[in-house]
LOVO-927187 format. One record per residue (C-alpha): residue in three letters; x, y, z. Coordinates in steps of 0.05 Angstrom, whole numbers. Layout:
<recs>
<rec aa="ALA" X="X" Y="Y" Z="Z"/>
...
</recs>
This chain:
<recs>
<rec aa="UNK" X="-100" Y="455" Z="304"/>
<rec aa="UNK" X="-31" Y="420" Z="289"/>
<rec aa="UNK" X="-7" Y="417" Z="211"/>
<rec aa="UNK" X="34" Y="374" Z="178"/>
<rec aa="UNK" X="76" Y="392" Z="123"/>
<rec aa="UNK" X="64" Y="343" Z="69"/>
<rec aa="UNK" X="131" Y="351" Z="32"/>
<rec aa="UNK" X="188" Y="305" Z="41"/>
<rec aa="UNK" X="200" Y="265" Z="113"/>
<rec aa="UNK" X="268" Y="302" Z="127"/>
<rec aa="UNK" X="298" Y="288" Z="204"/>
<rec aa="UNK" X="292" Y="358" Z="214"/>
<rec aa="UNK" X="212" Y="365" Z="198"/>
<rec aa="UNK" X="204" Y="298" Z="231"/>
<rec aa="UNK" X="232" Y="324" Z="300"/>
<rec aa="UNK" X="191" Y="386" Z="285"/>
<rec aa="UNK" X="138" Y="345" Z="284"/>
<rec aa="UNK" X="143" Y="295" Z="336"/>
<rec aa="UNK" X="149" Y="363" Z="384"/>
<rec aa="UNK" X="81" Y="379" Z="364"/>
<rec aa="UNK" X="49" Y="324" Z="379"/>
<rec aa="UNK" X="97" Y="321" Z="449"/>
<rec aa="UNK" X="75" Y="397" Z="460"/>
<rec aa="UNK" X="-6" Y="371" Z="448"/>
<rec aa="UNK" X="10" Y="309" Z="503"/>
<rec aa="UNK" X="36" Y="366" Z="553"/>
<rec aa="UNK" X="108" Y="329" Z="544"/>
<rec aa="UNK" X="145" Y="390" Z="505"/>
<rec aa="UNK" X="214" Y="383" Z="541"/>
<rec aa="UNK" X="280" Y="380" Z="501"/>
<rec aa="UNK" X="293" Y="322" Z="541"/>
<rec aa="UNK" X="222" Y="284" Z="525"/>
<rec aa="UNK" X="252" Y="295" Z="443"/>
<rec aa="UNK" X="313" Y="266" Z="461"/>
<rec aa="UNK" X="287" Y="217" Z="498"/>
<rec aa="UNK" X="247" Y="186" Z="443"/>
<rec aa="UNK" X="291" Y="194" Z="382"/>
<rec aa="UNK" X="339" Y="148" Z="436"/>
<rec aa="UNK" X="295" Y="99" Z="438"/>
<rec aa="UNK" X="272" Y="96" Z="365"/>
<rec aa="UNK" X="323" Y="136" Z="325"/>
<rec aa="UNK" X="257" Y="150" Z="276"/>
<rec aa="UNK" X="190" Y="139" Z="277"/>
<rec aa="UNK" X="201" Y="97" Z="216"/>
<rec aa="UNK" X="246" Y="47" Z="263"/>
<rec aa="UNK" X="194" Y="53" Z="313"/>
<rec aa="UNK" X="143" Y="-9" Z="269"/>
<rec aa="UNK" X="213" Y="-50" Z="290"/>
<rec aa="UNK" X="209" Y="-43" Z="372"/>
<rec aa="UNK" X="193" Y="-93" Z="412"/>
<rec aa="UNK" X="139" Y="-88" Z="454"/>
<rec aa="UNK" X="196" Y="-92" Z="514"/>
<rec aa="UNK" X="231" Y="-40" Z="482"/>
<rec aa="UNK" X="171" Y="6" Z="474"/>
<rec aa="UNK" X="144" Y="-3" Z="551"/>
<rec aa="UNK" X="222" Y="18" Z="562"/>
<rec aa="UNK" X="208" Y="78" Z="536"/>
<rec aa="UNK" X="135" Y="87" Z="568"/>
<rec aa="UNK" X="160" Y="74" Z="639"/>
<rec aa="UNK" X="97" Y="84" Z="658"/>
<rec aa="UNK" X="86" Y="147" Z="632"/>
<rec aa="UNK" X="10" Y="150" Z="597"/>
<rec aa="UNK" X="29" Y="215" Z="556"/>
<rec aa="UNK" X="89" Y="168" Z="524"/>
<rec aa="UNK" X="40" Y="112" Z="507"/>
<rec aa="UNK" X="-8" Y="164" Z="474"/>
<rec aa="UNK" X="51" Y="193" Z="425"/>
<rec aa="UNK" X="66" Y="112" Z="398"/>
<rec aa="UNK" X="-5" Y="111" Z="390"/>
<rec aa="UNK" X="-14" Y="172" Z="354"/>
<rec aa="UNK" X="50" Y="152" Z="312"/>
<rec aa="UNK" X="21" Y="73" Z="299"/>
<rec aa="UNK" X="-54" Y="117" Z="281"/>
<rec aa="UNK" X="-15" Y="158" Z="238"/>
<rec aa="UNK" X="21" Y="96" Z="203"/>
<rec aa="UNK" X="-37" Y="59" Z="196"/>
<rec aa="UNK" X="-76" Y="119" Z="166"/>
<rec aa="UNK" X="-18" Y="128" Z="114"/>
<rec aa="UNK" X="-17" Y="51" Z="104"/>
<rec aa="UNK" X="-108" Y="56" Z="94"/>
<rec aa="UNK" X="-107" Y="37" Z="15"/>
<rec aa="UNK" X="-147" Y="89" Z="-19"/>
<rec aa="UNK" X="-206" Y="64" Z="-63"/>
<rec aa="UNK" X="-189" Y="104" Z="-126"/>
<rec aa="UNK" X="-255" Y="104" Z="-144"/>
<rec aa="UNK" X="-287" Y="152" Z="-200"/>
<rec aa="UNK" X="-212" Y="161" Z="-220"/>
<rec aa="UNK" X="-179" Y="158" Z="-292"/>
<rec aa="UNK" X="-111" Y="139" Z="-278"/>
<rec aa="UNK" X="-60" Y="122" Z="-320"/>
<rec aa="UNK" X="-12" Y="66" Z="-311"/>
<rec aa="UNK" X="48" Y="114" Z="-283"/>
<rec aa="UNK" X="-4" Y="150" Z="-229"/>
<rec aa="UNK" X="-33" Y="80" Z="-220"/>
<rec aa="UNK" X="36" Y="44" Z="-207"/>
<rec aa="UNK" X="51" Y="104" Z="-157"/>
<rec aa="UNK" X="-4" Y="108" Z="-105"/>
<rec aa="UNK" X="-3" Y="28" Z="-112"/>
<rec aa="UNK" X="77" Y="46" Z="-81"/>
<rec aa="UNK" X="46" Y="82" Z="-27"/>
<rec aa="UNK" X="3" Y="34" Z="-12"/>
<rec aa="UNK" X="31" Y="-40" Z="-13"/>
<rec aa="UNK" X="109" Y="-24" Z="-7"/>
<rec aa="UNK" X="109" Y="-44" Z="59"/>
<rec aa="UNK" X="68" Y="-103" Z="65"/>
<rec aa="UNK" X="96" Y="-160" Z="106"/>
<rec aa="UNK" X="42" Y="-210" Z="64"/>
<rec aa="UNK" X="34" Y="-215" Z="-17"/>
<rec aa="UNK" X="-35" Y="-184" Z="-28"/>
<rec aa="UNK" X="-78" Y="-194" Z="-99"/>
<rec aa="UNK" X="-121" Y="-131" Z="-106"/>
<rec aa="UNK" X="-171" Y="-125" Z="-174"/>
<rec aa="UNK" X="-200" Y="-54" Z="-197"/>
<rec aa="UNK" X="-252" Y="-50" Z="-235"/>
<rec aa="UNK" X="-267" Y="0" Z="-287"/>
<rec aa="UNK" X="-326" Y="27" Z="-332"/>
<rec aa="UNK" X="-324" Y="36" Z="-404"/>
<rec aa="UNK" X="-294" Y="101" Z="-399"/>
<rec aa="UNK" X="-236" Y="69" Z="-362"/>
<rec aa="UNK" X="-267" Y="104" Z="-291"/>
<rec aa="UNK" X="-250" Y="58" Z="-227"/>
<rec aa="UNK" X="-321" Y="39" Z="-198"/>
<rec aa="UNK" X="-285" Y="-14" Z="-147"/>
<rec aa="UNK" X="-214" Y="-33" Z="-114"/>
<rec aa="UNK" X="-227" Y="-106" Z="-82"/>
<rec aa="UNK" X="-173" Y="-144" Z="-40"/>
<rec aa="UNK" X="-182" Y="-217" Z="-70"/>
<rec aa="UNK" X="-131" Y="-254" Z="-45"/>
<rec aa="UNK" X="-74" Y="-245" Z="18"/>
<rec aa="UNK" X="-23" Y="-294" Z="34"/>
<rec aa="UNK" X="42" Y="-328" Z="64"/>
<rec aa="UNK" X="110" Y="-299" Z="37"/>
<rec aa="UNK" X="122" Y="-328" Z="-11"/>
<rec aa="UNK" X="51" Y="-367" Z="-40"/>
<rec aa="UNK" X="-7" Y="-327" Z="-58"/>
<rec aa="UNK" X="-64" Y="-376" Z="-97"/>
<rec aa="UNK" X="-125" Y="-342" Z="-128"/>
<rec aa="UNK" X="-160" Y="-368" Z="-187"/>
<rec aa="UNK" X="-192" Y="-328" Z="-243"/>
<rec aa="UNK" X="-264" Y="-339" Z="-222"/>
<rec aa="UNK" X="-272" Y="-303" Z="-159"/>
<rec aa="UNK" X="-242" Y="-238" Z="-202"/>
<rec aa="UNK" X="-286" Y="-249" Z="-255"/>
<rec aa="UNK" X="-348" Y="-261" Z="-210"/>
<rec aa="UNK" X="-336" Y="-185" Z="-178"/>
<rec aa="UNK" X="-325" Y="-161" Z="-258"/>
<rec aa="UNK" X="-398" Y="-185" Z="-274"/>
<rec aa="UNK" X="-432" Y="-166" Z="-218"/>
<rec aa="UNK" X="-412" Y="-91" Z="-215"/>
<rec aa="UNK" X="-424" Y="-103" Z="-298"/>
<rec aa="UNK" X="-345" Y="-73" Z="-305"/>
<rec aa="UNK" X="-317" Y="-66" Z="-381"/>
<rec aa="UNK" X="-247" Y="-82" Z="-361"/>
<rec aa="UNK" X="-201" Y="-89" Z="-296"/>
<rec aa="UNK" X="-135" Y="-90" Z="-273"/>
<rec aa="UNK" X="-98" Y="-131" Z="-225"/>
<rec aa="UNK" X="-45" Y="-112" Z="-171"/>
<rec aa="UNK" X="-2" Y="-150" Z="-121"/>
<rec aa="UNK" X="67" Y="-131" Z="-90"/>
<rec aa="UNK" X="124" Y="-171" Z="-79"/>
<rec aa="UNK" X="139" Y="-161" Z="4"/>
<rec aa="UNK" X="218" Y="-177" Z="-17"/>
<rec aa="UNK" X="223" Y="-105" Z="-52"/>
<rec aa="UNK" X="231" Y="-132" Z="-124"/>
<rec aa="UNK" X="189" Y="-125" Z="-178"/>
<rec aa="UNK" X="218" Y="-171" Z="-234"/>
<rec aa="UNK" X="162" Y="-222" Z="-243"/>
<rec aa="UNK" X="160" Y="-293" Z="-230"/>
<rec aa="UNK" X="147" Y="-342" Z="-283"/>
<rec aa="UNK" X="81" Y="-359" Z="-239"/>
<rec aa="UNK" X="60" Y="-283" Z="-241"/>
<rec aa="UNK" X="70" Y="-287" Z="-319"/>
<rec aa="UNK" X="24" Y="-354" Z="-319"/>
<rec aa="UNK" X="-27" Y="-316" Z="-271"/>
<rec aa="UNK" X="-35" Y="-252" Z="-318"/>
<rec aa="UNK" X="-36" Y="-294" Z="-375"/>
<rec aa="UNK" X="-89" Y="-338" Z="-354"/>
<rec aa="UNK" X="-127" Y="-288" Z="-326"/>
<rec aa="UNK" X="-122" Y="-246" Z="-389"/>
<rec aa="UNK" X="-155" Y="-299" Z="-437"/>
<rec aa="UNK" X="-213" Y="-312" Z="-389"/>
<rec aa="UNK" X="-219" Y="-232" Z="-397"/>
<rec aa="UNK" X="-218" Y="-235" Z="-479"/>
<rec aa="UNK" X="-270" Y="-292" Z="-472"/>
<rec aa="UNK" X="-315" Y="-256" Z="-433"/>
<rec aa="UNK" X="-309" Y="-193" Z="-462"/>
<rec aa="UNK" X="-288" Y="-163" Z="-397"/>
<rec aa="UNK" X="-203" Y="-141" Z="-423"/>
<rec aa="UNK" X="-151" Y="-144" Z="-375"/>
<rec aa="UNK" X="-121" Y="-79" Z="-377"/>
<rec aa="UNK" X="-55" Y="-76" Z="-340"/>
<rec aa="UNK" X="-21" Y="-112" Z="-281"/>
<rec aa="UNK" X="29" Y="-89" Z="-235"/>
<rec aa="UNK" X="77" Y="-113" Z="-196"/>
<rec aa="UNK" X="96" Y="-74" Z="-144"/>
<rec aa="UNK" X="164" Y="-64" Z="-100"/>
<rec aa="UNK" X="185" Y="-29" Z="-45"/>
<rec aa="UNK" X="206" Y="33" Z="-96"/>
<rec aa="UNK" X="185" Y="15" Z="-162"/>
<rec aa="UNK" X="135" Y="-30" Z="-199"/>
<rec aa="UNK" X="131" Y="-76" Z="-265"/>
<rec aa="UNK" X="73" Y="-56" Z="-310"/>
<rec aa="UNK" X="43" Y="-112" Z="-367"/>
<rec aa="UNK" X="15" Y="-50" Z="-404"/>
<rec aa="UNK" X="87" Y="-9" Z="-403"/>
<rec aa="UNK" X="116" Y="-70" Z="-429"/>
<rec aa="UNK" X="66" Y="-75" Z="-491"/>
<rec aa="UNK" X="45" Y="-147" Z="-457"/>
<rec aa="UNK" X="-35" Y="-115" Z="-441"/>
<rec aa="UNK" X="-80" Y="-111" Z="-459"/>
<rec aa="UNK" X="-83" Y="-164" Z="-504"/>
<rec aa="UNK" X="-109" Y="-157" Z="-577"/>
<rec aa="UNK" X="-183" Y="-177" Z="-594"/>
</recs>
């Protein structure tokens, strides 16, 4: 079975590892490497091909097509968010894997997870994706998924596909509002992130949630 080193993406380890998967097709020839790091210069740059380009690079070969698809499985495996659930995380681990998950996001996305009253995530729930730049979602559909899985608090997440994470006076208006619906019900906002291509904003880092009782 075929391993794959977990540590940093270097070029090195990611020829290495494009061979193996080349040596599994039955296409292990120094010229079948070179051939698609010519094409594609990385796997990374491979999300950017057109589909011309990438039946360039097939010419008809089947073994080719079945090393993009094992690359676009492998992407899209990566890409898979990961439910979090039973975890205690705090904001730093949180704002991390939420990184991993969202940087590259062509679409803003408004996720809410829900947590138990020993701060334990019981559910991560996609609640809202849109357009570029407009992404409406209104208090009560969050608060309807808080009271049905009878959650003691929750925290919201959405990334910004431009790579920034400074927030926008209508993110500030969102967490806000969605913040005093949570001290009226009893149900606390406890942090929301904004997250980047690199980095991410944190209400609870900057002493803005939760908000006092």
């Amino acid at each position: 079975m075929t391993t794959v080193n977990k540590g940093r993406l270097t070029k090195d380890n990611e020829r290495r590892l494009v061979r193996r998967v080349l040596r599994q097709l039955g296409l292990l020839t120094v010229s079948e490497l070179d051939r698609f790091f010519r094409f594609f210069t990385s796997c990374d740059q491979l999300r950017y091909a057109s589909h011309r380009q990438q039946r360039a690079y097939i010419a008809g070969n089947p073994r080719r097509r079945g090393l993009l698809a094992a690359i676009d499985l492998g992407r899209w495996v990566q890409s898979a968010p990961r439910q979090f659930v039973g975890e205690v995380l705090n904001s730093s681990q949180l704002g991390q894997r939420l990184i991993d998950d969202l940087r590259y996001l062509g679409q803003e996305r408004v996720e809410v997870l829900l947590l138990d009253n020993q701060h334990r995530i019981i559910l991560r729930q996609l609640v809202f994706q849109g357009t570029l730049n407009q992404c409406p979602v209104h208090p009560r559909e969050i608060f309807q998924l808080a009271v049905l899985h009878e959650a003691a608090g929750l925290i919201l997440a959405h990334n910004h596909p431009s790579g920034a994470v400074d927030p926008s006076p209508e993110d500030l208006a969102f967490v806000r509002r969605v913040a005093e619906c949570g001290k009226l019900m009893g149900i606390p906002l406890l942090d929301g992130f904004v997250v980047g291509t690199t980095t991410y904003f944190s209400w609870r880092e900057q002493g803005v949630l939760p908000l006092q009782q």
